[in-house]
MIMI-601186 format. One record per residue (C-alpha): residue number from 0; residue in three letters; x, y, z. Coordinates in steps of 0.001 Angstrom, whole numbers, plus 500000, padded with zeros to 6 digits. Layout:
% residues N
+-----+------+--------+--------+--------+
! pos ! code !      x !      y !      z !
+-----+------+--------+--------+--------+
! NUM !  ala !      X !      Y !      Z !
...
+-----+------+--------+--------+--------+
% end
This chain:
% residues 152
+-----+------+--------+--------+--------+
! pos ! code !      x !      y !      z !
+-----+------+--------+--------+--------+
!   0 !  unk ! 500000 ! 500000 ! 500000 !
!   1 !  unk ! 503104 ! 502468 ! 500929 !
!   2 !  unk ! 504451 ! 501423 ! 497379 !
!   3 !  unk ! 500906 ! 502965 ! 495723 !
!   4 !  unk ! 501033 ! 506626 ! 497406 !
!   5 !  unk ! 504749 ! 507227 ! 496991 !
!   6 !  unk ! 504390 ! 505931 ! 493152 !
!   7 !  unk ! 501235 ! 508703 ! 493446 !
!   8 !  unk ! 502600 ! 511229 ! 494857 !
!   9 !  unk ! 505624 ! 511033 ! 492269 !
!  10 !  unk ! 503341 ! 511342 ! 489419 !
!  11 !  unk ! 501389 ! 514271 ! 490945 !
!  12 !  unk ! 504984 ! 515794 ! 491544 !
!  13 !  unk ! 505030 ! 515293 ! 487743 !
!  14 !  unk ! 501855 ! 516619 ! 487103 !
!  15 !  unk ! 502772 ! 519944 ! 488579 !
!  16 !  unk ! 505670 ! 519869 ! 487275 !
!  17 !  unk ! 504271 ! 519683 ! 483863 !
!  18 !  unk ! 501436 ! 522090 ! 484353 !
!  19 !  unk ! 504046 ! 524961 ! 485336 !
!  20 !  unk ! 506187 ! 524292 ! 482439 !
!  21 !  unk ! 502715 ! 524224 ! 479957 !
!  22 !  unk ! 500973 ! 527273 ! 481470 !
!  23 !  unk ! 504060 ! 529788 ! 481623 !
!  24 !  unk ! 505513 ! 530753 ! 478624 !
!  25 !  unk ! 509730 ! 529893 ! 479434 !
!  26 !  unk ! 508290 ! 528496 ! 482504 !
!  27 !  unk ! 510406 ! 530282 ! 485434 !
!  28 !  unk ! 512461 ! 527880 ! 487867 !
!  29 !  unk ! 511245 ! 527931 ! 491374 !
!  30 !  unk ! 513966 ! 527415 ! 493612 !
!  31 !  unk ! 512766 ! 525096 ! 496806 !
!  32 !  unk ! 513323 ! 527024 ! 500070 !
!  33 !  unk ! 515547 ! 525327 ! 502686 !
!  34 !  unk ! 512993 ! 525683 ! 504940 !
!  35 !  unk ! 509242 ! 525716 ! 503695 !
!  36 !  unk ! 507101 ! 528134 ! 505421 !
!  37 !  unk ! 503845 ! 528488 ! 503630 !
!  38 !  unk ! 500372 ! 529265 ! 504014 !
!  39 !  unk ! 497336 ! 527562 ! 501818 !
!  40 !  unk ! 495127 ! 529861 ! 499391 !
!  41 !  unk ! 492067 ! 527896 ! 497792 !
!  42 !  unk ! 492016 ! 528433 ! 493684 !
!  43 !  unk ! 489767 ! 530767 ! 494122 !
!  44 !  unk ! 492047 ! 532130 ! 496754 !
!  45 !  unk ! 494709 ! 532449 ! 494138 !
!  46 !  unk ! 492449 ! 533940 ! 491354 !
!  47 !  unk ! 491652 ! 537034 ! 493420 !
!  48 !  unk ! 493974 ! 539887 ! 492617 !
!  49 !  unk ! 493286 ! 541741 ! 495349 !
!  50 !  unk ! 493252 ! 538457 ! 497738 !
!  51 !  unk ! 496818 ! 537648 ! 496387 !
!  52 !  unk ! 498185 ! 541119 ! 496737 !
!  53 !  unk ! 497702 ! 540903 ! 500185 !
!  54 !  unk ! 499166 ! 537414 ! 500699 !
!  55 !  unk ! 502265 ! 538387 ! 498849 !
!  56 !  unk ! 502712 ! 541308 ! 500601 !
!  57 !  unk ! 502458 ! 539197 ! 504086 !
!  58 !  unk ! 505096 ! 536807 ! 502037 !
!  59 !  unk ! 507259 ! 539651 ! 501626 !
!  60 !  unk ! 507210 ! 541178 ! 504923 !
!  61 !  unk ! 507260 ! 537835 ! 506973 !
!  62 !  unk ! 509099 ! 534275 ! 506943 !
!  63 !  unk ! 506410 ! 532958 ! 504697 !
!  64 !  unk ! 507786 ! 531782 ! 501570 !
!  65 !  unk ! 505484 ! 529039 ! 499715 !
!  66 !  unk ! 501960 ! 528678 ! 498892 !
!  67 !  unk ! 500383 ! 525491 ! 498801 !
!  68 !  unk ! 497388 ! 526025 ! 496106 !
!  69 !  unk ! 494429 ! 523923 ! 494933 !
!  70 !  unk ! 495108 ! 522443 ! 491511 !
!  71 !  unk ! 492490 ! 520154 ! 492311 !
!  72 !  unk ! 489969 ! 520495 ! 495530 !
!  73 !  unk ! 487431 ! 518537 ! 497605 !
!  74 !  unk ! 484672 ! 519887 ! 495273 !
!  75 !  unk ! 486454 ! 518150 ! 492111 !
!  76 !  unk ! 487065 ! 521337 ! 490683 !
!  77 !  unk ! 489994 ! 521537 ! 489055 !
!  78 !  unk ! 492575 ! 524822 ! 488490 !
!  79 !  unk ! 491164 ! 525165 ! 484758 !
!  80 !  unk ! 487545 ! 526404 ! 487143 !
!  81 !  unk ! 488969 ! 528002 ! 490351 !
!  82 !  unk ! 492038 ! 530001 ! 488660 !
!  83 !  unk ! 491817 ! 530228 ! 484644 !
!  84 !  unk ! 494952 ! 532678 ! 485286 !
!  85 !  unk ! 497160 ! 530368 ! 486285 !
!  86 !  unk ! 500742 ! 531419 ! 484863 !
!  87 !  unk ! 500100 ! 535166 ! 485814 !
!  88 !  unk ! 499941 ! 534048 ! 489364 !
!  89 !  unk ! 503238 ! 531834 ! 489432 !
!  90 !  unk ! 504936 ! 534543 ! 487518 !
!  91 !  unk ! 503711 ! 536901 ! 490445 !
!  92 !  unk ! 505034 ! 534107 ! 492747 !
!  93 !  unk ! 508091 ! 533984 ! 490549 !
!  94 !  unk ! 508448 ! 537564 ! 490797 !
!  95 !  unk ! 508358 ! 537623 ! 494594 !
!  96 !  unk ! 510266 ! 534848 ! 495461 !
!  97 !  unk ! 507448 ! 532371 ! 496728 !
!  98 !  unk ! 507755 ! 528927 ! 495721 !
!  99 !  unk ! 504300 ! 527451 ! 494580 !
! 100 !  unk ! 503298 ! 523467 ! 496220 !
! 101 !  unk ! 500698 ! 521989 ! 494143 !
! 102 !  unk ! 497522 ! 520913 ! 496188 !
! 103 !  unk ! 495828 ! 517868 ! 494747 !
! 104 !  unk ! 492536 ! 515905 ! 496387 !
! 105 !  unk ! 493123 ! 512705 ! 494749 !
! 106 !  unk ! 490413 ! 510274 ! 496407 !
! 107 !  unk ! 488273 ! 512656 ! 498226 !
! 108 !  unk ! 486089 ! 513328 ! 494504 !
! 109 !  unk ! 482417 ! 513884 ! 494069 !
! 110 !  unk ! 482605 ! 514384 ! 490733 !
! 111 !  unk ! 484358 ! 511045 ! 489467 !
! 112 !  unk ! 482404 ! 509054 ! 492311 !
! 113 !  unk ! 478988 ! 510090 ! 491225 !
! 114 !  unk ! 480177 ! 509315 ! 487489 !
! 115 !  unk ! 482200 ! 506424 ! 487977 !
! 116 !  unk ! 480762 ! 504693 ! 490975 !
! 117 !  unk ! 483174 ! 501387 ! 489850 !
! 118 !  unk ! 485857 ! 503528 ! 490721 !
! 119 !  unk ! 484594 ! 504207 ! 494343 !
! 120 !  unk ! 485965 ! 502221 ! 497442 !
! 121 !  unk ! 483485 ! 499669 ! 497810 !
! 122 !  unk ! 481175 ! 498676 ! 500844 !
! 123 !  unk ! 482027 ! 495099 ! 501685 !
! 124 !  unk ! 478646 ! 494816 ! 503797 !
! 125 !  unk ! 476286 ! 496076 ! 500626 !
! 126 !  unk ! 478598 ! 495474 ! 497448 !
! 127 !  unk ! 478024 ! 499125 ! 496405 !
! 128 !  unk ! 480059 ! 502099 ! 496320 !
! 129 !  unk ! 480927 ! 503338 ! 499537 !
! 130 !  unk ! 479273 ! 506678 ! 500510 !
! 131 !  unk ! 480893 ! 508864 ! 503898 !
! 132 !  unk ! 478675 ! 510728 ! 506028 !
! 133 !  unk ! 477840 ! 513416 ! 503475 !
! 134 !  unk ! 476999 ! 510981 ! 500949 !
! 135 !  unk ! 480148 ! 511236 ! 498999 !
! 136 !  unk ! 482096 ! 508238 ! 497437 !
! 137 !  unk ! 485422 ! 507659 ! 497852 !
! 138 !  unk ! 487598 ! 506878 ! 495397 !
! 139 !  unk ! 489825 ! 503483 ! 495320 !
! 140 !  unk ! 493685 ! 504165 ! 495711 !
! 141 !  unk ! 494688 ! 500683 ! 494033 !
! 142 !  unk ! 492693 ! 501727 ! 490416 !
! 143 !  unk ! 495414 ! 502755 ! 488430 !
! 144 !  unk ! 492327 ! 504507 ! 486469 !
! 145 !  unk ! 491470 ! 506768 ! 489079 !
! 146 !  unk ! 495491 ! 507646 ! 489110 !
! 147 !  unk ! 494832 ! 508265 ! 485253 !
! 148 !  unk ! 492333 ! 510587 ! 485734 !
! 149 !  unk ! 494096 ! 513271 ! 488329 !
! 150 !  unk ! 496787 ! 513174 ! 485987 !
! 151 !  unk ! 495273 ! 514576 ! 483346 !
+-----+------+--------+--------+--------+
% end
């Protein structure tokens, strides 16, 4: 089981570092602090000019030098929804020295578990999908399918 999240988290490593290198034109190198020190901003977070002004000014004026941003959230939603803009904020980040760390909800999905319920983590005592206490399905680590699909 250790074996299938490191081999994960590798490829969403990959994934990010794919989608900086296709969404900024000469994609600039981020340099990996020493020492992370970061704070989280949603997509929609990230998407807000006047929302990110503030947190890079904070960055700037403080130890904080990363921010950990949805690429994919909770919801499903995906960066291409919660922050179209993508490579004008990493330049920003480039521009002020804050490394970007890609934030990806791989199993917690509504939107693949309602459409692919033969993806979900299945209940051994019904044979279905398995649904938490908000009526969401989980989706099953050891389908290399489900891997497929946050990779995209």
């Amino acid at each position: 089981m250790e074996k299938v999240y490191i081999r994960l988290f590798m490829a969403m490593i990959l994934v990010w570092t794919i989608l900086i290198t296709s969404v900024v034109n000469a994609a600039p190198m981020f340099v990996e602090p020493a020492h992370v020190r970061g704070v989280y901003l949603s997509g929609w977070t990230a998407s807000s000019t006047k929302s990110l002004d503030r947190l890079i000014k904070l960055a700037n004026t403080t130890e904080i030098n990363s921010f950990v941003i949805d690429v994919k959230d909770g919801s499903g939603l995906t960066y291409k929804t919660m922050t179209p803009n993508l490579a004008k904020v990493l330049q920003r980040l480039h521009d002020n020295n804050i490394y970007p760390i890609a934030r990806i909800v791989v199993f917690y999905d509504p939107i693949l578990a309602k459409n692919r319920p033969d993806l979900a983590v299945i209940d051994t005592r019904t044979g279905k999908a398995f649904k938490d206490g908000r009526g969401v399905g989980w989706m099953n680590p050891h389908k290399k399918e489900v891997w497929d699909y946050n990779l995209q």
